[in-house]
N, C-alpha and C positions, 0 to 999 in steps of 0.2 A: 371688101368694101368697108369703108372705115363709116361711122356712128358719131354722133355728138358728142358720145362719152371720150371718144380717143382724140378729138379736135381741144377738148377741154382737157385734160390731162396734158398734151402737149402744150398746153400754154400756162394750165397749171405750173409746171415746173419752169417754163420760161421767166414766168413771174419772180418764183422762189431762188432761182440762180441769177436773175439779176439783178434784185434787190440782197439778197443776201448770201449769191454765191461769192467763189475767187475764182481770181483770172488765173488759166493755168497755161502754159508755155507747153510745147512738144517739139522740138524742132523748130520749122517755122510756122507751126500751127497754133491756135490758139484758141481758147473757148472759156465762159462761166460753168462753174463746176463745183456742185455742192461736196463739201469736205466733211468726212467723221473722223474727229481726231479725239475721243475720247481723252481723260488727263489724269483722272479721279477714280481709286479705286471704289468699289461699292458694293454692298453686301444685299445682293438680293434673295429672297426666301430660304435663308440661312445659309448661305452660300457667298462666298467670296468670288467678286470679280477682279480681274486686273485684267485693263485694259493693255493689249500689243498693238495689235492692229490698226492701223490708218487704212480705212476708206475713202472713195471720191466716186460719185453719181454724172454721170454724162450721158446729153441726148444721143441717140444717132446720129453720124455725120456731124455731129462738133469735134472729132479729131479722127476725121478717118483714116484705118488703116493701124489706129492703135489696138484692136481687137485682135485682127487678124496679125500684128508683130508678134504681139507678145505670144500669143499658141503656136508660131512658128520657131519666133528666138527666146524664146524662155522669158527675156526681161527686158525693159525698156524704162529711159530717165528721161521725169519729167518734174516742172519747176510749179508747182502751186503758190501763191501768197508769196514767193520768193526763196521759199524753201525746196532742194533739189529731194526727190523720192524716184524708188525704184519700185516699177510696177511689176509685180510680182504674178499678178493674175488676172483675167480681166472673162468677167461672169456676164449675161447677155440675161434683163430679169424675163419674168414669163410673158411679158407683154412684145419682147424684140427688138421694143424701140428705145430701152433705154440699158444704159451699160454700167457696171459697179469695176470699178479696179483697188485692188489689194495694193496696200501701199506699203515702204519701210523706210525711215528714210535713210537716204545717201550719204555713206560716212567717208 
């Protein structure tokens, strides 16, 4: 039984990926999709970062069936802001409803 709190969270991010996500391509699929593309290395608590990894945040059911591709075929290409990436992994957070994929891009 879903709570105010899950009705708000889902519009929450509604909000935040449509004002400030990208439009991302999968086939003929397509959705707002919040991007981490880190750029900047950065030295936190005396420790060097360097950033590799490209992430990207999507609801459930805004590209279905890319969760379950990618745990079956290993990897799958898709087109963010215009740029093509290869999904590498795609992680389901503790809530269910919402999806993280590892990105790299497409050489």
């Amino acid at each position: 039984m879903s709570n105010i709190f899950d009705s708000l969270k889902s519009s929450a991010f509604d909000v935040v990926a449509r004002t400030m996500g990208y439009d991302c391509l999968w086939g003929e699929l397509s959705a707002k999709v919040l991007l981490d593309k880190p750029t900047e290395s950065e030295e936190m608590n005396k420790i060097e970062f360097h950033p590799r990894m490209i992430s990207m945040e999507y609801k459930q059911g805004d590209l279905p069936g890319l969760f379950e591709s990618v745990r079956e075929h290993g990897s799958e290409t898709l087109t963010v802001n215009g740029t093509s990436y290869v999904v590498r992994n795609v992680e389901a957070f503790f809530d269910g409803e919402t999806y993280k994929a590892d990105l790299i891009p497409d050489s």
